[in-house]
N, C-alpha and C positions, 0 to 999 in steps of 0.2 A: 534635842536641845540646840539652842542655836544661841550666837555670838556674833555680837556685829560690830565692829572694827574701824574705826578712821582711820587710817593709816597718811600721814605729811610726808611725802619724797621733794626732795629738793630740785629742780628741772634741772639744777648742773652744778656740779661738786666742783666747778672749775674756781679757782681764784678772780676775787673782783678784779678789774683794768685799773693801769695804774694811773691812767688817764681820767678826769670828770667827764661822765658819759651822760650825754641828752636822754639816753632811756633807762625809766626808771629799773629796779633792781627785779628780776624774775621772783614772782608773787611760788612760792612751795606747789606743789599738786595735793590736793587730797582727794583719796580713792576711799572710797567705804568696802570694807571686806566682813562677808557675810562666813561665819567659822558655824559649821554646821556637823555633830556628832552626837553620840551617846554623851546620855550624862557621866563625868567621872573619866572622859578621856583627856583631859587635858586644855581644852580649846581656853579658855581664862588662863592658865597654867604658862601658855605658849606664847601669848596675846603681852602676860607680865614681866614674862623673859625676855620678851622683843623690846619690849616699850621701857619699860624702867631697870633692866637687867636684876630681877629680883625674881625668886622663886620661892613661894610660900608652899608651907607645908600642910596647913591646914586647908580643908575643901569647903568652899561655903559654894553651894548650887546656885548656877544662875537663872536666875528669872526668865523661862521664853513662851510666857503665852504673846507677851506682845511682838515677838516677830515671826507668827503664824503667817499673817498675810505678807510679810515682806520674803516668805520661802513661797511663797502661793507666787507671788509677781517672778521671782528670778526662776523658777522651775517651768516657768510657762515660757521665758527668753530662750533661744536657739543657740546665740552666741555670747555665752556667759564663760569667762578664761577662769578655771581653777586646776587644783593642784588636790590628788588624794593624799593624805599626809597621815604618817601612822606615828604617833606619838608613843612615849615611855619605852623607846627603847634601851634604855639603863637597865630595863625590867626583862631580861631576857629569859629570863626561866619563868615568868610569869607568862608568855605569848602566849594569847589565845588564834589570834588568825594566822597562819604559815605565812613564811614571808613570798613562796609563789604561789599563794589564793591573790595577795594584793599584788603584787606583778603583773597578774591577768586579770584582774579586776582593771588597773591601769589603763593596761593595752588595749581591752574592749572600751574601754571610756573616750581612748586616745588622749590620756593627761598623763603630764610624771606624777611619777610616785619618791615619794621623801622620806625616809624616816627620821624623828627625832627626838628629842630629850626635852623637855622645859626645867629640869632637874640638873642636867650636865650642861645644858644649850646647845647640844647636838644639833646643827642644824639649823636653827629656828632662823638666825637670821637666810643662809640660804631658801627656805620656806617664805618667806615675805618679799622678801627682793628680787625671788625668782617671780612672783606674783605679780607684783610690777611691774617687770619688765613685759610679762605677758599681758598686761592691760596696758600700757603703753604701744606694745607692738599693735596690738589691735586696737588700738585709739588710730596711730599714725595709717595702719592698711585703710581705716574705715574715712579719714581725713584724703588720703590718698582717692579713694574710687568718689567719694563725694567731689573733690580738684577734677578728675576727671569726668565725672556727669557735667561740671560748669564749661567747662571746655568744651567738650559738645555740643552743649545748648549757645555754648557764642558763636562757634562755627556756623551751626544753624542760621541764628539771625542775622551773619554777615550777606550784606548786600555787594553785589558787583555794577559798578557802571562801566557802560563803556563806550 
């Protein structure tokens, strides 16, 4: 089952100038986040605690044939930043996976691992914001070596007289 997500981050939590400034006000980010599990684990549950601070009790399934091909596109990208996230932990005599199966599930992945609650809110914000920051990090690296391919190609076409 899969869950797919807008998630709005703000590019800067800083206070507007108290000066009228020539550039206009920094436009929010929005990042699409694809939430991908079993049915029944939570991903809605996690998604409504983030987003509205509200946690329902009742399960209503969500719909994923329509994002078959959109797991087909991100399963074939190389460099896709997630996070393994083990929800319901409030549910601790109900644990079905040890908590070092998913510790080295993690490690071989080389992603964190989080556990959380959508029930307590254990977490959930840390699970989103930590996500963030890692598509952000890998925005600014990927922004980063792209500045640097330009710089080279300018080097290149500089001419010298003399």
């Amino acid at each position: 089952m899969v869950l797919t997500v807008y998630v709005q981050v703000p590019r800067s939590r800083r206070a507007p100038p108290a000066k009228m400034s020539k550039k206009p006000a920094p436009t929010p980010t929005l990042h699409k986040v694809i939430m991908v599990g079993s049915g029944g684990v939570g991903k809605s549950a996690l998604t409504l605690q983030f987003m509205y601070d509200e946690f329902v009790e009742d399960y209503e399934p969500t719909k994923a044939d329509s994002y078959r091909k959109k797991i087909l596109r991100v399963k074939n990208a190389e460099n896709i930043p997630f996070l393994l996230v083990g929800n319901k932990s409030d549910l601790a005599e109900k644990r079905r996976v040890p908590l070092d199966a998913c510790r080295e599930r993690a490690a071989a992945w080389q992603v964190p691992y989080v556990e959380t609650s959508a029930k307590t809110r254990d977490n959930v914000d840390k699970v989103f914001f930590d996500l963030m920051r890692e598509i952000r990090s890998r925005k600014s690296d990927d922004s980063r070596a792209a500045g640097d391919e330009v710089k080279k190609k300018r080097r290149r076409i500089k001419c010298a007289i003399l």
